[in-house]
C-alpha positions as CSV (number, residue, x, y, z in Angstrom):
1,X,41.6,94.9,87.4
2,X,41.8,91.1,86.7
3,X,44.5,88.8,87.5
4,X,46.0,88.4,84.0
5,X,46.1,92.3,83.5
6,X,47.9,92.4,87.0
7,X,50.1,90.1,86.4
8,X,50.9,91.4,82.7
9,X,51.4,94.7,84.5
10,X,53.9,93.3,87.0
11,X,56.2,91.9,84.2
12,X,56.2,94.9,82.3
13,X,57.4,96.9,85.1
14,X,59.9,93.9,86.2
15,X,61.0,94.0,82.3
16,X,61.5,97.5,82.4
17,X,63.3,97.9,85.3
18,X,65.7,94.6,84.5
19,X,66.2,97.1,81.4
20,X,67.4,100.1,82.9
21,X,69.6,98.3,85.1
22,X,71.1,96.5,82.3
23,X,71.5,99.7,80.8
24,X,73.1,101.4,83.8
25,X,75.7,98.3,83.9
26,X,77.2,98.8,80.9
27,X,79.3,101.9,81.7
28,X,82.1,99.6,83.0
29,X,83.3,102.1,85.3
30,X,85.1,98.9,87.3
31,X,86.8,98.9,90.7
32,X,89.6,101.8,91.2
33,X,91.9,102.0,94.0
34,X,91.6,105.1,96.2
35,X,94.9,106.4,96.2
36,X,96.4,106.4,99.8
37,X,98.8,109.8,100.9
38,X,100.6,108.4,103.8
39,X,103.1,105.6,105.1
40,X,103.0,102.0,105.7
41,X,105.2,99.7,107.5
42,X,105.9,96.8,109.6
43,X,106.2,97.2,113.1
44,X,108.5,94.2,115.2
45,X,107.3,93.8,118.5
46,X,109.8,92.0,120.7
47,X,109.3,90.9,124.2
48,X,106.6,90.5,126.2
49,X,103.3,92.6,125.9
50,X,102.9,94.3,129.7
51,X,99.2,92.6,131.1
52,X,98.6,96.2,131.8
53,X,98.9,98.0,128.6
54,X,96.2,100.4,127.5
55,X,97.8,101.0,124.3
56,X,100.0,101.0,122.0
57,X,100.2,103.1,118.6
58,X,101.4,104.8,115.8
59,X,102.8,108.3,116.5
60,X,104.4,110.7,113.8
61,X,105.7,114.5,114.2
62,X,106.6,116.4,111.6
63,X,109.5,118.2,113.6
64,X,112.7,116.2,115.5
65,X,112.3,117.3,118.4
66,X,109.1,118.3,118.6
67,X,108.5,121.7,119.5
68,X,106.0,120.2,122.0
69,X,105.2,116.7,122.8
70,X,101.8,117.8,121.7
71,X,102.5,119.1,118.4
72,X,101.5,115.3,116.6
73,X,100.8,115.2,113.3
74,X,99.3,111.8,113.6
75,X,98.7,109.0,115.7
76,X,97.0,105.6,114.6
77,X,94.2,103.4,116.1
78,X,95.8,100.9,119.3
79,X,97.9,98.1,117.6
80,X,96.3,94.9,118.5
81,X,97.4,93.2,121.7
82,X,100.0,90.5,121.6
83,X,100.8,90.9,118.1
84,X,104.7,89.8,117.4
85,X,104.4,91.6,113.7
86,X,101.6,94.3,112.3
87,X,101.6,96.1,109.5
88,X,100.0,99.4,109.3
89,X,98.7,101.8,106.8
90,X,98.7,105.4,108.7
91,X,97.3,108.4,106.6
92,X,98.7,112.1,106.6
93,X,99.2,114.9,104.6
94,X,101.3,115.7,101.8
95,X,105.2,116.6,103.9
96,X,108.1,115.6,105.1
97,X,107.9,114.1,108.6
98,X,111.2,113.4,111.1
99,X,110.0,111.7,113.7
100,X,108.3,108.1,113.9
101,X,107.7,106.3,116.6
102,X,105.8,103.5,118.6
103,X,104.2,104.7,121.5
104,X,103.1,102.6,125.0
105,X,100.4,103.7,127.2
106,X,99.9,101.7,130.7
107,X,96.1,101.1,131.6
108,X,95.6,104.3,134.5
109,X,98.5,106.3,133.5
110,X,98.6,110.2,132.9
111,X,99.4,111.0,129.0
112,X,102.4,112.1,130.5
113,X,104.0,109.1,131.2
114,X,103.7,107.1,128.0
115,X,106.6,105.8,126.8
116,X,108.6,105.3,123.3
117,X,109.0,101.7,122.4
118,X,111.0,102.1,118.9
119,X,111.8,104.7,116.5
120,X,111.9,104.5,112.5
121,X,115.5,104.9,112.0
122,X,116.8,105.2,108.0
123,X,118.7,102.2,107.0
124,X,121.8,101.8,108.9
125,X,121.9,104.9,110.9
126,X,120.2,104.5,114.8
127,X,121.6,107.9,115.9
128,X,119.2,110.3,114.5
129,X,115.4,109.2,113.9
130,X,114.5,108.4,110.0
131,X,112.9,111.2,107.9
132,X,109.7,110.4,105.2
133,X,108.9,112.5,102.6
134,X,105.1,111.8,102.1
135,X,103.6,113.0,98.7
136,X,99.9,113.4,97.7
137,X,98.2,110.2,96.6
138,X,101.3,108.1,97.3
139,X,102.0,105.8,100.2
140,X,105.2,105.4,101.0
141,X,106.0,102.1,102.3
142,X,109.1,100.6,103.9
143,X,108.4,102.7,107.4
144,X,109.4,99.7,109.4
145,X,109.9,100.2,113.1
146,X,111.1,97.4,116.2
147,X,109.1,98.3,118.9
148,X,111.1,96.7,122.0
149,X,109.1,96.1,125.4
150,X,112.2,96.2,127.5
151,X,112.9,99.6,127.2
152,X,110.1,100.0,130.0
153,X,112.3,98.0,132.4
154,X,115.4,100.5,131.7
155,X,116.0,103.2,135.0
C-alpha cells in the first residue's frame, strides 16, 4: 500500500472515530451527585493533641448504652493529627442512632483502654447523648461534637 492510500486510510478511521465520539457526547447525561445516607459534622478539638496518640475517630452505636462496647455500627478513618476543627462525612445505614462519639487511642494501648473525648449531645441538653435519625440517600448534617483532650488527665 502507498503512502497516500495510508495516510487517506488513517484519516478515515480518525474521522470516524472523532464521529462516534461526537455522537456518544451528545447524550448530556452531566455530572450527578451520589446521594450520601449518613451524617456530617464538625468536630472541635480543644487542647493539646497527646505526642502519643495512635488515633483518633469517629465512633457511632446505634444503642445508648451499648449492649457491648463492641456492638459499633460505624467508626470513621483516624481524624488527622493536630487538627483544631474537621469536618467529617461518615456513612451508615438507613436508622436511628443514640450514641456519637469521638474516640482516642494511645500508640501501644489494648482496644480496651481507648478513651471518649466528646459526645454529640442535642442542642442544649449534655445529660443524655444526642440521637440522629439517618434516612436513605440523605445526610444529615449538624452532628457537631467538641472533642476535649483533658478529659485524659481526669482520675
Amino acid at each position: 500500500m502507498n503512502r497516500a492510500r495510508l495516510t487517506a486510510a488513517a484519516f478515515l478511521v480518525a474521522a470516524f472515530l472523532i464521529l462516534l465520539g461526537w455522537q456518544g457526547c451528545s447524550d448530556n447525561h452531566g455530572l450527578h451527585p451520589v446521594p450520601i445516607t449518613g451524617i456530617s459534622g464538625t468536630i472541635t478539638f480543644e487542647g493539646q493533641w497527646p505526642s502519643n496518640t495512635e488515633f483518633v475517630r469517629v465512633v457511632v452505636y446505634q444503642t445508648y448504652p451499648p449492649s457491648t462496647l463492641i456492638a459499633i455500627s460505624a467508626v470513621s478513618d483516624p481524624l488527622p493529627f493536630g487538627v483544631k476543627q474537621y469536618h467529617y462525612i461518615l456513612p451508615l445505614k438507613p436508622g436511628t442512632y443514640h450514641w456519637i462519639l469521638v474516640a482516642w487511642k494511645a500508640q501501644n494501648a489494648p482496644f480496651t483502654a481507648i478513651r471518649t473525648l466528646g459526645t454529640y449531645y442535642t442542642s442544649g441538653d449534655s445529660t443524655q447523648p444526642g440521637s440522629v435519625t439517618v434516612e436513605q440517600d440523605k445526610l444529615t448534617p449538624n452532628v457537631d461534637i467538641v472533642a476535649n483532650f483533658e478529659v485524659l488527665h481526669a482520675p
